[in-house]
N, C-alpha and C positions, 0 to 999 in steps of 0.2 A: 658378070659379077666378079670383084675382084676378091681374091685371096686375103683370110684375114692374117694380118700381120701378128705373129709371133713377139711378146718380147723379149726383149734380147736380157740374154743370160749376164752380161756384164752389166753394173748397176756402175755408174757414174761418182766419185766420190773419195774419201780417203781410209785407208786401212787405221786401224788405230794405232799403229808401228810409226805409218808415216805423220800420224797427227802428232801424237809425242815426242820424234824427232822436231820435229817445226817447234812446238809448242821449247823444246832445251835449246834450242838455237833463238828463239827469240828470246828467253830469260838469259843466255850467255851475254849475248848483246844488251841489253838492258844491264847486267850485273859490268860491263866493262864502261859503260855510258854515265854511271850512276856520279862516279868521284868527279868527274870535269861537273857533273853539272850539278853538285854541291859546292865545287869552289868558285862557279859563274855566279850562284843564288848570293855566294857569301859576299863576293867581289860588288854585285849589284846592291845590297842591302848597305853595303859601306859607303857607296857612291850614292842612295840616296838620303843616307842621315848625313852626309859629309854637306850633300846642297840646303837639307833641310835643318843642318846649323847654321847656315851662312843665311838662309830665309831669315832664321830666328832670331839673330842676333843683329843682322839689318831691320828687322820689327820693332829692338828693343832701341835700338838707335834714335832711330826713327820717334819712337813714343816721347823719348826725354827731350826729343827736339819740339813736340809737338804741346807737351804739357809743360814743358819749362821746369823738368823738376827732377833729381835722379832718379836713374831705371836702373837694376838689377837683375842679371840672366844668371839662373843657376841650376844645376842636374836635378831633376828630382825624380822619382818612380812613383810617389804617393800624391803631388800635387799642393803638399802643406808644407813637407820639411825642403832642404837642400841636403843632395847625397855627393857623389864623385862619380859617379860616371853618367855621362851623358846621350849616351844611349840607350839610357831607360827612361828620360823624358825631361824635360824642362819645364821650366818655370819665371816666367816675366815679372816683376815684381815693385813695387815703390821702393826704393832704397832710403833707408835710415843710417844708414852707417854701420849699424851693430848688426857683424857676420858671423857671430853663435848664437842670435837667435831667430829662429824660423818667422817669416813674413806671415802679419796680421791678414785676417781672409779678407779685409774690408782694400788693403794693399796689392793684392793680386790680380795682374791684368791679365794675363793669360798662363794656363796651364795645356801641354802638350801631353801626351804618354808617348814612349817611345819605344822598342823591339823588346821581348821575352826571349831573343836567341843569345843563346850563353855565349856563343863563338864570337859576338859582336860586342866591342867594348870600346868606350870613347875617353881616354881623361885628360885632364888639365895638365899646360904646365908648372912645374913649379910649387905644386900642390896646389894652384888655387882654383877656391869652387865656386868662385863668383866672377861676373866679368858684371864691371858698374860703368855707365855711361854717366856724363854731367849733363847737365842741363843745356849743353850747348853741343853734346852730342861728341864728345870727345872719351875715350874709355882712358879711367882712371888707373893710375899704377902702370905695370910692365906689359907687356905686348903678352896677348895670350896666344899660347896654341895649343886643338886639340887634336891629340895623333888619333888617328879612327886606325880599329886593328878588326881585322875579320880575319879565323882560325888560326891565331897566332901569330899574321904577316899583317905589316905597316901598309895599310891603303891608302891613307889619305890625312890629309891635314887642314884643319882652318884652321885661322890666324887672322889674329888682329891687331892693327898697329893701336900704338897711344893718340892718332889724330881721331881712332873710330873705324877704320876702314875698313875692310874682310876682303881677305882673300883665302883660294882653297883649291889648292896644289894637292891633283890623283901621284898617285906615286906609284911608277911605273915597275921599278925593280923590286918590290916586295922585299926588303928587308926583314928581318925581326924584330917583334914589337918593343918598343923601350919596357921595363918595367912601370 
């Protein structure tokens, strides 16, 4: 018969000294982790309203070619009115001519909503809050550009020429944002 085995006096595990050190070394690293990866979040959110104005305004393009008729793209966060910044959402719309008064609901071909992050801000240049395509797919008036800024630094730009066309230059040295 064999001898019964004793257990042993040392139990397997950690002291609570050493769980708490563990437990401030992993919050130290996470508290040093945190600001890179709020300004990757910010940089990322810029880069994708910077492609998802260049969708949008190639859609609105696109529309006035396809109905023959003018289209107008403008910021909006409520879906009814035009605002100035563009990343709180836009608005595709039938173009009348008349840019102080908000597009009839029966006129609206699509409505977007876009970011609730305050750090995120997109506007026009020149002050304008409308970009209008012809009928023929050519945007009317001066070339637009919208600077895209996340946490106060210039990320990114779309830009359209007077033939229609979109382009959208990331911008690498983060500058400061225009006013």
């Amino acid at each position: 018969m064999q001898p019964r085995r004793r257990p042993s006096r040392h139990l397997r595990g950690m002291t609570l000294l050493e769980l708490s050190l563990a437990l401030a070394i992993v919050a130290l690293l996470c508290l040093l982790a945190l600001p890179s990866l709020g300004a990757t979040v910010s940089r990322m959110r810029a880069d994708s309203l910077r492609m998802q104005l260049v969708s949008v305004f190639n859609s609105a393009r696109s529309t006035a070619i396809t109905r023959h008729e003018p289209v107008a793209v403008c910021p909006s966060a409520d879906g009814r009115t035009c605002g100035s910044d563009w990343s709180r959402g836009w608005l595709i719309h039938r173009d009348h001519g008349d840019s102080g008064v908000p597009p009839a609901q029966d006129d609206i071909f699509q409505f977007r909503p876009g970011y609730l992050d305050a750090a995120l801000r997109a506007t026009s240049s020149q002050g304008r809050q409308r970009l209008r395509f012809q009928r023929d797919g050519r945007s009317s008036g001066s070339p637009l550009t919208v600077d895209i800024c996340a946490a106060g630094a210039l990320r990114g730009q779309v830009i359209v020429n007077n033939v229609g066309r979109t382009r959208a230059p990331r911008i690498r040295d983060t500058p400061e944002c225009p006013p």
